[in-house]
VOGUBA-436618 format. One line per 2 residues: number of its first residue (from 1); for each residue x, y, z of C-alpha. Coordinates in steps of 0.05 Angstrom, whole numbers, padded with zeros to 5 digits, always signed. Layout:
NUM = X,Y,Z | ... .
END
This chain:
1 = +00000,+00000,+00000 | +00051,+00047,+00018 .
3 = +00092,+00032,-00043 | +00026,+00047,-00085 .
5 = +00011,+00118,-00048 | +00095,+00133,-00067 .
7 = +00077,+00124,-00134 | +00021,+00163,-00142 .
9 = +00055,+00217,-00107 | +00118,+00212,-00154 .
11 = +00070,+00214,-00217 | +00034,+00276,-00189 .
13 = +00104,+00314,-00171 | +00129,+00294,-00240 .
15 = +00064,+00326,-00273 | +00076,+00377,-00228 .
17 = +00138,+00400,-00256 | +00127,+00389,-00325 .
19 = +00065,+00426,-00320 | +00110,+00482,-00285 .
21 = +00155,+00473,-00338 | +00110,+00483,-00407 .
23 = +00077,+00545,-00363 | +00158,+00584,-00358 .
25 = +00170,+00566,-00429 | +00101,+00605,-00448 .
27 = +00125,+00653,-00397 | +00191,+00664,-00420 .
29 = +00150,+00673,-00496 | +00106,+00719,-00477 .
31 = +00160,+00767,-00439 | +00204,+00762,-00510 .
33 = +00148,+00790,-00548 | +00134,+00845,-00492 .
35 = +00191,+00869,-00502 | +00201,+00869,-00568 .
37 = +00137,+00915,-00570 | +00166,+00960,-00513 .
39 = +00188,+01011,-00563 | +00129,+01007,-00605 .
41 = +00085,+01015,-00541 | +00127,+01076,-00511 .
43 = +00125,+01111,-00579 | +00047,+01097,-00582 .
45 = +00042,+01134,-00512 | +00085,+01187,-00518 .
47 = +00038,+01204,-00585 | -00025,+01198,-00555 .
49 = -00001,+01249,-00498 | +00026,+01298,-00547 .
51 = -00038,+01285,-00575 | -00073,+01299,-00514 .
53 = -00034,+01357,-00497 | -00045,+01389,-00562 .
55 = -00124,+01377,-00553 | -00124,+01414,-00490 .
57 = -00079,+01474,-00515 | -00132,+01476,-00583 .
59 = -00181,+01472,-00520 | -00152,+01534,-00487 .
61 = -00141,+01577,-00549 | -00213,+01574,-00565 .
63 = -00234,+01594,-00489 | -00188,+01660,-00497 .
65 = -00221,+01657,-00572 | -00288,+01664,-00543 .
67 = -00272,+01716,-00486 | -00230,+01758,-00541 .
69 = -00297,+01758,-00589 | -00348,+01762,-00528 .
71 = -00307,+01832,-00511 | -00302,+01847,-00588 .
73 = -00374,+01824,-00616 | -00360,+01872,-00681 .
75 = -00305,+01808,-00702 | -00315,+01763,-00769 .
77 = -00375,+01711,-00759 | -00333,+01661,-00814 .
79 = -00272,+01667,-00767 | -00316,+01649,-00704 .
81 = -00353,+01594,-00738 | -00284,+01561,-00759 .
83 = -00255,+01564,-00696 | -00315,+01523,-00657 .
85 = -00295,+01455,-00621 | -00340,+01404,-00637 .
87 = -00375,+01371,-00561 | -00379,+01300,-00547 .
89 = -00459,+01310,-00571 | -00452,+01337,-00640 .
91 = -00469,+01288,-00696 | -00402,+01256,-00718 .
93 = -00374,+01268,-00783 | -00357,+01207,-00813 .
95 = -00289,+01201,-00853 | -00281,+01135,-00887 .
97 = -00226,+01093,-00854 | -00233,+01133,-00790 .
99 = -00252,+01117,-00721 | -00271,+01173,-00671 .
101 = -00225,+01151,-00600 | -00248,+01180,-00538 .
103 = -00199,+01165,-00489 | -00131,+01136,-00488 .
105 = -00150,+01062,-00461 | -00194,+01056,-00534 .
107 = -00131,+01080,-00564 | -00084,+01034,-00531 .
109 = -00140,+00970,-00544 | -00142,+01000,-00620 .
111 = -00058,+01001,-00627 | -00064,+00930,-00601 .
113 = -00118,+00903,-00643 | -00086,+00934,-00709 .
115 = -00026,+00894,-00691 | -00072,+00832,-00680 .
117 = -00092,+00828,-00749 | -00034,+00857,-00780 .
119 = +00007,+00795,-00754 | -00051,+00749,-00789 .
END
């Protein structure tokens, strides 16, 4: 009996450790790839904060925009209509090829699913 319960327990340690095994080699995949996309993912965020960054100065320019023409109502209408940001609620224009991103997690997900089917 006992020599039956040692084998059993040597059969699960070996599965044990070749289980461990195929899991490190994935592991040890996975952590190439990662960082062979390190640079592609850095240069992805650092583009989508300069993005960001230049939303919220276009943001800021049209605020001073708006107090400049609410002190000088006698300014060009066609140079206050151009210079209108477009809300969250306005009807989106659609450009062919074109998705509209609202923050930067759908931007990251995007990147990543481009790559996805780019590799395919």
């Amino acid at each position: 009996m006992a020599m039956i319960i040692d084998c059993v327990i040597i059969l699960l340690l070996i599965g044990s450790i070749t289980y461990g095994y195929i899991v490190s080699r994935k592991v040890r995949l996975l952590m190439g790839i990662l960082k062979d996309l390190e640079p592609l993912v850095e240069e992805f965020s650092s583009a989508v904060e300069k993005s960001q960054d230049s939303v919220s100065q276009m943001r800021d320019r049209i605020e001073v925009a708006e107090q400049v023409q609410q002190v000088q109502p006698e300014a060009e209408p066609e140079v206050a209509a151009q210079s209108t940001f477009a809300s969250r609620r306005a009807a989106p224009v659609e450009t062919p090829g074109m998705r509209v991103m609202r923050d930067k997690k759908e931007l990251v997900r995007a990147f990543f699913d481009t790559q996805s089917t780019a590799e395919v």
